[in-house]
C-alpha distance (Angstrom), angle and dihedral (degrees) to the residues before:
residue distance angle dihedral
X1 . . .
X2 3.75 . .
X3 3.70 97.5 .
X4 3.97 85.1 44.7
X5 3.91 89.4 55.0
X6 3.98 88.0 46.2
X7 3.35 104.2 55.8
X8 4.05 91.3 43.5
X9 3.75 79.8 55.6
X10 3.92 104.9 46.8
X11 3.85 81.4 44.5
X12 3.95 94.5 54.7
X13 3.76 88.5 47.6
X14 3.74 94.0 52.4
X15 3.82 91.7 38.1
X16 3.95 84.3 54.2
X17 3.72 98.9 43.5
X18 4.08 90.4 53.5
X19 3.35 92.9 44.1
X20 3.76 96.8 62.0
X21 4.16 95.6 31.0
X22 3.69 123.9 118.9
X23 3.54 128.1 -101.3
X24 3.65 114.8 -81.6
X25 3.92 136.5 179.7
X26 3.63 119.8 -122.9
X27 4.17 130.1 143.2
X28 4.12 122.9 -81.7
X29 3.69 90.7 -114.7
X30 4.06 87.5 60.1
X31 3.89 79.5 69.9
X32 3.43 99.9 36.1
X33 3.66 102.5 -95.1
X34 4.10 127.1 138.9
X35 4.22 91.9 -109.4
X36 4.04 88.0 -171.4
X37 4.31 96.6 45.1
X38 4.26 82.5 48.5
X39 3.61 95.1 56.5
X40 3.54 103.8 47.0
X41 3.73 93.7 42.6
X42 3.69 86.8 49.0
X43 3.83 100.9 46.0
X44 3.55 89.5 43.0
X45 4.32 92.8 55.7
X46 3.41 85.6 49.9
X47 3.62 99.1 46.0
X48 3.62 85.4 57.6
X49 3.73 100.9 42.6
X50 3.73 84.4 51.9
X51 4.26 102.0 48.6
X52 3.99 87.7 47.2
X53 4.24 90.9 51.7
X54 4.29 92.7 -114.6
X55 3.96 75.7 142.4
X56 3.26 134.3 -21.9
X57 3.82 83.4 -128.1
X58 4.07 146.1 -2.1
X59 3.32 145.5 172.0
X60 4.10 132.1 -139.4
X61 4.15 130.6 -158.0
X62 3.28 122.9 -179.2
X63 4.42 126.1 179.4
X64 3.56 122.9 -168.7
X65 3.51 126.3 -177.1
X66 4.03 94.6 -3.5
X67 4.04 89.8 -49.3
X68 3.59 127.0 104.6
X69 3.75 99.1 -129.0
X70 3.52 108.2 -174.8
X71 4.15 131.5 7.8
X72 3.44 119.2 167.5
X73 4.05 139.5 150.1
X74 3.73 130.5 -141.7
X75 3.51 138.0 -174.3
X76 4.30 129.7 -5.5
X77 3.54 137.5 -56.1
X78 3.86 89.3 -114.4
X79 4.00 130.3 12.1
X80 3.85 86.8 -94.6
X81 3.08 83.5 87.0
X82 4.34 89.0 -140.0
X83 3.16 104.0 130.2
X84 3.73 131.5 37.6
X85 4.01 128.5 -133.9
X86 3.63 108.9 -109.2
X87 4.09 130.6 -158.6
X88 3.64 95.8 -115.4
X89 4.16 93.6 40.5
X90 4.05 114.2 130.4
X91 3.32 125.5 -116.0
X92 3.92 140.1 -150.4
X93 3.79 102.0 -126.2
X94 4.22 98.6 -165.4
X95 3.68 105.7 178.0
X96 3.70 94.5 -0.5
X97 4.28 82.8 77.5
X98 3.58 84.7 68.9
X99 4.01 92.0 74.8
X100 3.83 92.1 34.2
X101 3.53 115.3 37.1
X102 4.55 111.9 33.9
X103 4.11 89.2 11.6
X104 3.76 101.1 65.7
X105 3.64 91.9 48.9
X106 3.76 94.5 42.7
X107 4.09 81.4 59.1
X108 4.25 90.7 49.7
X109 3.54 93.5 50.0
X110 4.40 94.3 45.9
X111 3.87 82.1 48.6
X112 4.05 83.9 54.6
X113 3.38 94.3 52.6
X114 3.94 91.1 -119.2
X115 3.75 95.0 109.8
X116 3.71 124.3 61.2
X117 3.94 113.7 -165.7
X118 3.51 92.0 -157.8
X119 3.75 114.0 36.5
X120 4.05 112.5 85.2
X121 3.74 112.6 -64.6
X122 3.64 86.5 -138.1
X123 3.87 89.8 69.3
X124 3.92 81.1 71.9
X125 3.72 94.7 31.8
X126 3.73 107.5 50.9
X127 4.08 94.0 -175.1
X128 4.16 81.9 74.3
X129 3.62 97.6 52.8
X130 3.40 97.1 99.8
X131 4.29 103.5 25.2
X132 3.65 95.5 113.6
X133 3.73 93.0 -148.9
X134 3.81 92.8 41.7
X135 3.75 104.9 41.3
X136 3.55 94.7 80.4
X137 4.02 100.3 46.8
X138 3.99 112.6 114.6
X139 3.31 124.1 -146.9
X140 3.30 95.6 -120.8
X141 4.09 85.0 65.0
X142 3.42 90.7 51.2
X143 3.79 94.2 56.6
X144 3.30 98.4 44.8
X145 4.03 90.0 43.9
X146 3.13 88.0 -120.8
X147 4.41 99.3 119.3
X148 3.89 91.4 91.4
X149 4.03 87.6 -113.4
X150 4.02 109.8 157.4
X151 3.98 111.8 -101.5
X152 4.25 101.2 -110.2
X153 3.48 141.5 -15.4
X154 3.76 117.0 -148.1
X155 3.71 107.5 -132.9
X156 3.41 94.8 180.0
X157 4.08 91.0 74.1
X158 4.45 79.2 67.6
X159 3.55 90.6 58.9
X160 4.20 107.1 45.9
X161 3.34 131.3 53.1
X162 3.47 118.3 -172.8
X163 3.37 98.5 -16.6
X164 3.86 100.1 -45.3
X165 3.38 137.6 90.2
X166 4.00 121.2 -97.2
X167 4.41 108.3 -120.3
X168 3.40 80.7 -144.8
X169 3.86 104.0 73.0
X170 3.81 94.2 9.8
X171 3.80 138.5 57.3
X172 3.97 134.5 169.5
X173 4.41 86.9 -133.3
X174 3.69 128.8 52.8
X175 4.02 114.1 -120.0
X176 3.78 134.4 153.9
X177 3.30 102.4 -72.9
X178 4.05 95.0 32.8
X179 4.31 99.1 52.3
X180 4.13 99.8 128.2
X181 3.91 102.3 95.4
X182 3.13 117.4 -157.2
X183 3.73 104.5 175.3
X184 3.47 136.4 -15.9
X185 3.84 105.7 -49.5
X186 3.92 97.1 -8.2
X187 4.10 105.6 102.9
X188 3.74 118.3 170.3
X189 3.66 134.9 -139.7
X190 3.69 107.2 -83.8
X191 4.38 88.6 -132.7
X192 4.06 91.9 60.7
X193 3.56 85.6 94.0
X194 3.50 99.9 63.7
X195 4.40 86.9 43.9
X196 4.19 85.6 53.9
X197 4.03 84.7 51.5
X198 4.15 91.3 41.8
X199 3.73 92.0 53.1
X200 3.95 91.1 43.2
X201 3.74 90.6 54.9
X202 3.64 91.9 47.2
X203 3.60 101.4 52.1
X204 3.73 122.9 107.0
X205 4.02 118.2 -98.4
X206 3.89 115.5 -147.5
X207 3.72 117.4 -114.3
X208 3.51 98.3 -136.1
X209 4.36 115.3 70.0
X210 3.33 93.5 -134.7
X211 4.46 124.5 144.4
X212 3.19 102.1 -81.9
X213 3.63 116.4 173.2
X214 4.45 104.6 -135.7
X215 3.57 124.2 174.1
X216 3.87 89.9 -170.8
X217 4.02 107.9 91.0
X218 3.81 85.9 53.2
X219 3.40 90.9 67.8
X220 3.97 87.0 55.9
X221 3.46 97.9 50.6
X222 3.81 105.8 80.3
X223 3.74 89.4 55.1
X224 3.71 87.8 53.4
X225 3.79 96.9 48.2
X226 4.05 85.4 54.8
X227 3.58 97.2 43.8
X228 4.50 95.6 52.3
X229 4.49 90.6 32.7
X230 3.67 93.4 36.3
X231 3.99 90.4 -139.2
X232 3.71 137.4 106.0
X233 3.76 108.1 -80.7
X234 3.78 86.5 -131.6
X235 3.69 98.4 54.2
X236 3.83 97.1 36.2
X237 4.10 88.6 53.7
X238 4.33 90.8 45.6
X239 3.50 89.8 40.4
X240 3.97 106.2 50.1
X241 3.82 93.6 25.0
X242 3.84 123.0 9.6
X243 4.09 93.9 49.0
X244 3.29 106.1 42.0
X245 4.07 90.7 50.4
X246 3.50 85.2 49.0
X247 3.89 93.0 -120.6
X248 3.75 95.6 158.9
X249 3.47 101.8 169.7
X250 3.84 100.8 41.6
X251 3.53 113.3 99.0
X252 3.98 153.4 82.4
X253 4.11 130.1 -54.0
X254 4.01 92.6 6.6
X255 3.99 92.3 -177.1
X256 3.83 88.2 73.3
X257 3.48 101.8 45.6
X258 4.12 90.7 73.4
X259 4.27 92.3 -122.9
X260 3.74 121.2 177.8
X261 3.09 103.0 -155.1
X262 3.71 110.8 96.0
X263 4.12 109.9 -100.5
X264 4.41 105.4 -142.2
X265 3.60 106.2 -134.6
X266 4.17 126.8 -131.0
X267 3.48 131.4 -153.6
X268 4.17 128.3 -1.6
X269 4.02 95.8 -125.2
X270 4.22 99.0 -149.2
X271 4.58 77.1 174.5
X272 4.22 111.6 48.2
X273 3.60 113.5 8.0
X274 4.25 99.7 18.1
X275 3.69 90.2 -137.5
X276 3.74 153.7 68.4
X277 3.58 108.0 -67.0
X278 3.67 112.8 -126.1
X279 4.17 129.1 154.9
X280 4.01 94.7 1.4
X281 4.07 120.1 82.0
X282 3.71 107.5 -86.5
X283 4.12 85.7 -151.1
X284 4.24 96.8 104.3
X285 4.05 92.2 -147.4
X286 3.58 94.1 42.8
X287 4.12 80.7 47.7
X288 3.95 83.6 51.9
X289 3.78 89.9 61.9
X290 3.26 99.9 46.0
X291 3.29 109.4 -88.4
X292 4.21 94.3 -64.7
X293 3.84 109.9 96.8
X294 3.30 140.3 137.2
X295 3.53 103.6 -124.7
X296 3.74 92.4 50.0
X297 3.60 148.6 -6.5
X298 3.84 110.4 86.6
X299 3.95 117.5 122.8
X300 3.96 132.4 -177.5
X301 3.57 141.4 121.9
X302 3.99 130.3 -74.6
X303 3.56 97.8 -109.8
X304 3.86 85.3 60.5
X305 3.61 92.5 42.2
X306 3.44 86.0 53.6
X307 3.79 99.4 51.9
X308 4.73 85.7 57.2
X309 3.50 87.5 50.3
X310 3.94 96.1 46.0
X311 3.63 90.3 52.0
X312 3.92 100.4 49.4
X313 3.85 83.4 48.5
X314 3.59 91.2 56.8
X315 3.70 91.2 51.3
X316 3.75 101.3 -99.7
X317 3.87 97.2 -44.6
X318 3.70 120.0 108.6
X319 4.02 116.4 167.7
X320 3.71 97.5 -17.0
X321 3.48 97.8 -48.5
X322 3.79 122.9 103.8
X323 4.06 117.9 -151.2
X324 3.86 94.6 173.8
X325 3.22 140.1 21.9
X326 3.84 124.8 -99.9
X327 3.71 98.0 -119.6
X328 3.32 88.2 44.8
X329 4.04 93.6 63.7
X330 3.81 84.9 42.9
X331 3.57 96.5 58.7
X332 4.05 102.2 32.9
X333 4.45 80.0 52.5
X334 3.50 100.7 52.2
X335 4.03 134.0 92.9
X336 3.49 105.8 -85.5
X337 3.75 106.0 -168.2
X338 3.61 104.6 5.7
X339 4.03 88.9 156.6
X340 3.75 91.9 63.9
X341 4.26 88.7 46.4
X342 3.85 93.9 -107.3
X343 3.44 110.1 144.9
X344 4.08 95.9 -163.8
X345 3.27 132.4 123.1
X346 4.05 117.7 -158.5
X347 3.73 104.9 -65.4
X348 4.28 88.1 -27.8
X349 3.88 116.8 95.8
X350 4.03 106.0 -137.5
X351 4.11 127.5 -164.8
X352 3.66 121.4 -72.5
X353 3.86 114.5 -76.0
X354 3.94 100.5 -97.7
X355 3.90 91.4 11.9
X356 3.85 99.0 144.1
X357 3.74 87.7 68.3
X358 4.09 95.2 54.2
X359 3.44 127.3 85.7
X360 3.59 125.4 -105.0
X361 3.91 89.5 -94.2
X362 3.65 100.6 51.9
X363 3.91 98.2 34.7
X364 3.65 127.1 91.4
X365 2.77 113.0 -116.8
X366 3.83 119.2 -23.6
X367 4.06 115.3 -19.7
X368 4.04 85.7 -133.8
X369 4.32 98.5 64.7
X370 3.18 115.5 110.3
X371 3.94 118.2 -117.3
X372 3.66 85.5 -110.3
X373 3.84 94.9 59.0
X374 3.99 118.1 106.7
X375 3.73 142.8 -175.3
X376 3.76 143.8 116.8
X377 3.64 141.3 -115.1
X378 3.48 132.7 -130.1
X379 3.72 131.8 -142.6
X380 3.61 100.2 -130.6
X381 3.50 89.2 63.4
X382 3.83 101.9 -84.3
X383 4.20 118.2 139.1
X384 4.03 125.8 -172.2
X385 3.49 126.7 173.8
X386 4.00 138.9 165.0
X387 3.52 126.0 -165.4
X388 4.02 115.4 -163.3
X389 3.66 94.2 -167.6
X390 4.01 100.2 53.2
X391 3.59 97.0 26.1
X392 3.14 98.3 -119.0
X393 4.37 140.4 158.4
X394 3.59 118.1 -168.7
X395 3.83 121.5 -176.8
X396 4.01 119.8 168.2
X397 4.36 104.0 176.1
X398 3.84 105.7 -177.7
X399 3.80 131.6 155.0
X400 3.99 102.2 -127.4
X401 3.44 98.8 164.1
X402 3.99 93.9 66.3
X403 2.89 107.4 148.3
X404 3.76 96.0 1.4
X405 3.75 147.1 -23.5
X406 3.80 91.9 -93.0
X407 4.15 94.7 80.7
X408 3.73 95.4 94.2
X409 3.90 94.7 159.2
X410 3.70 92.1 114.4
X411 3.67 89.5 71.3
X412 3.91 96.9 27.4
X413 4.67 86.0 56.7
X414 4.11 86.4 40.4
X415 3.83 82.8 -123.0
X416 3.70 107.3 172.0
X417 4.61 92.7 40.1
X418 3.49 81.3 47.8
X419 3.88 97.0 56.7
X420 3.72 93.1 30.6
X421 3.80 85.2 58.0
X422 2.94 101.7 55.8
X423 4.00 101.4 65.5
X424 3.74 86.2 58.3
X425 4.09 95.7 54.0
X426 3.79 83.9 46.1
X427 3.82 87.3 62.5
X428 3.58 96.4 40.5
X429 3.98 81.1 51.7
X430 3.45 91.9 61.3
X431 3.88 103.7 46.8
């Protein structure tokens, strides 16, 4: 019985001491993958992605079991084919930010006790107080896009007219009243913010609570986090997440923190900025704000990526440290509303309801994740996923939008299933 109760305990301690360790690299096969079946299905999905202009470049990292297993580059930053994509190359994360910049703190401050996901948002956001159809909407509802809130609201429309920028909201030199940068030489009036957040509690709500995918509350919560931690968004996220996981690189307005690692540009804008963006979100209404948002605006690298997603897979621990609670994780990664046929989790996307019996063309993403798995994609091209069950990180960054939005081949070639799937037939290989 003792020896019994000694190896349960030697196991726990091991068990404990991987589950909290950092990142490391080692080879598929040290995790019982088929290293030589991963890299020609991989290079080959790439290959392809590449020739039909999905990107003119990308980059894929995948951990299992604590290792980083595979991490390779392929292809350019642009179809020039100039310059190359490199492994420590920064990324614009556009809609992946929502699940690593306002999310993580959202989770903090519910494990604190100062967030309650289902009292009336508008007991945290006074400007709702008195919306009739907005009053009432949780904030569980609103992660879970499930409030009824429309889907986006181009800001950028406030700022033009007829082609040219407004003086009023935007001017070629910083000043007092014009500090948000949102390129090189474009600053905008520091009171936008509070327009963005006028028009947001003015617009209509639908009657019926159905999912609704909305972009709009994440442009809310920064504000929010400052107004209940009385800190800069930015510095409360770096310094209660981002530093301590030693996540150098991820992180708001890269251009001005004086990086080397090469930053991959997204989109030419011929409308807003007249140029190929590069450094500076390419989102326009996270541009609006200055560049901080919470729908978009975070850059880094995969292997910092990586180490986010690692911790909320092991429940909020991440090399002996623990940044949120357990049942916190559990709750924040689970179906939401799967009565109403919403998939989401709070502020995480999940897999289709019924997804492992799809095909690789109709599921989302890969038929083979578990329904515990999580993650988020990004429209730029970016792709992170975790999967509990199989132990499993998957980040795909890619630029898609080079040269413009149009290039929807990454969707069209089922790119990102495609490579996610292929890590899972590499362990069935091996059984």
């Amino acid at each position: 019985m003792f020896k019994n109760f000694f190896l349960v305990f030697t196991y726990f301690l091991l068990y404990s001491q991987f589950s909290t360790a950092q990142l490391r690299y080692d080879t598929p096969d040290s995790v019982g993958l088929d290293s030589s079946y991963i890299n020609v299905k991989v290079d080959s999905i790439m290959t392809l992605g590449i020739r039909e202009q999905a990107f003119p470049g990308a980059q894929l990292l995948v951990a299992k079991k604590g290792n980083i297993i595979f991490h390779k580059a392929y292809g350019y930053h642009t179809f020039d084919s100039i310059q190359k994509v490199g492994l420590d190359n920064i990324y614009d994360f556009a809609s992946v930010t929502k699940i690593t910049g306002p999310l993580p703190v959202l989770m903090k401050l519910y494990d604190e006790g100062k967030l309650d996901l289902d009292a009336p948002f508008s007991r945290y956001w006074k400007p709702w107080k008195h919306r009739k159809d907005k009053k009432g909407i949780t904030l569980r509802e609103l992660l879970a896009h499930q409030s009824g809130l429309q889907p986006y609201i181009v800001f950028l429309n406030e700022v033009l007219k007829k082609g040219k920028l407004k003086r009023r909201f935007v001017r070629t030199v910083s000043s007092k009243r014009f500090s948000k940068q949102a390129y090189a030489n474009i600053y905008i009036n520091n009171h936008f913010k509070k327009k963005v957040f006028r028009k947001i509690k003015r617009s209509k709500v639908s009657d019926d609570k159905i999912y609704k995918y909305s972009g709009l509350a994440s442009l809310i919560y920064p504000q929010l986090i400052e107004n209940i931690t009385g800190e800069s968004y930015t510095t409360y996220l770096q310094k209660n997440f981002f530093q301590p996981l030693g996540c150098e690189t991820l992180g708001y307005l890269p251009t001005l923190k004086g990086f080397n690692n090469a930053i991959v540009p997204t989109e030419y804008d011929s409308i807003f900025r007249k140029t190929l963006t590069k450094g500076w979100v390419h989102d326009e209404n996270a541009a609006l704000l200055g560049g901080v948002s919470g729908n978009a605006g975070l850059f880094g690298t995969a292997k910092d990526l990586a180490i986010l997603m690692q911790m909320y897979m092991q429940k909020g621990t991440y090399n002996g440290k623990q940044y949120i609670k357990e049942t916190t994780l559990n709750e924040f990664t689970k179906i939401q509303y799967p009565d109403n046929n919403n998939r989401r989790g709070l502020g995480f996307d999940k897999p289709l309801i019924g997804n492992d019996t799809l095909s690789i063309k109709e599921a989302y993403p890969a038929p083979e994740v578990s329904p515990e798995s999580f993650g988020h994609a990004g429209f730029t091209g970016t792709f992170v996923w975790a999967d509990p069950e199989n132990d499993m990180v998957f980040i795909f960054l890619s630029n898609r939008v080079y040269p413009t939005r149009t290039h929807r081949n990454i969707y069209n070639l089922n790119i990102r299933p495609a490579l996610q799937q292929v890590f899972y037939i590499a362990s069935k290989r091996q059984n």
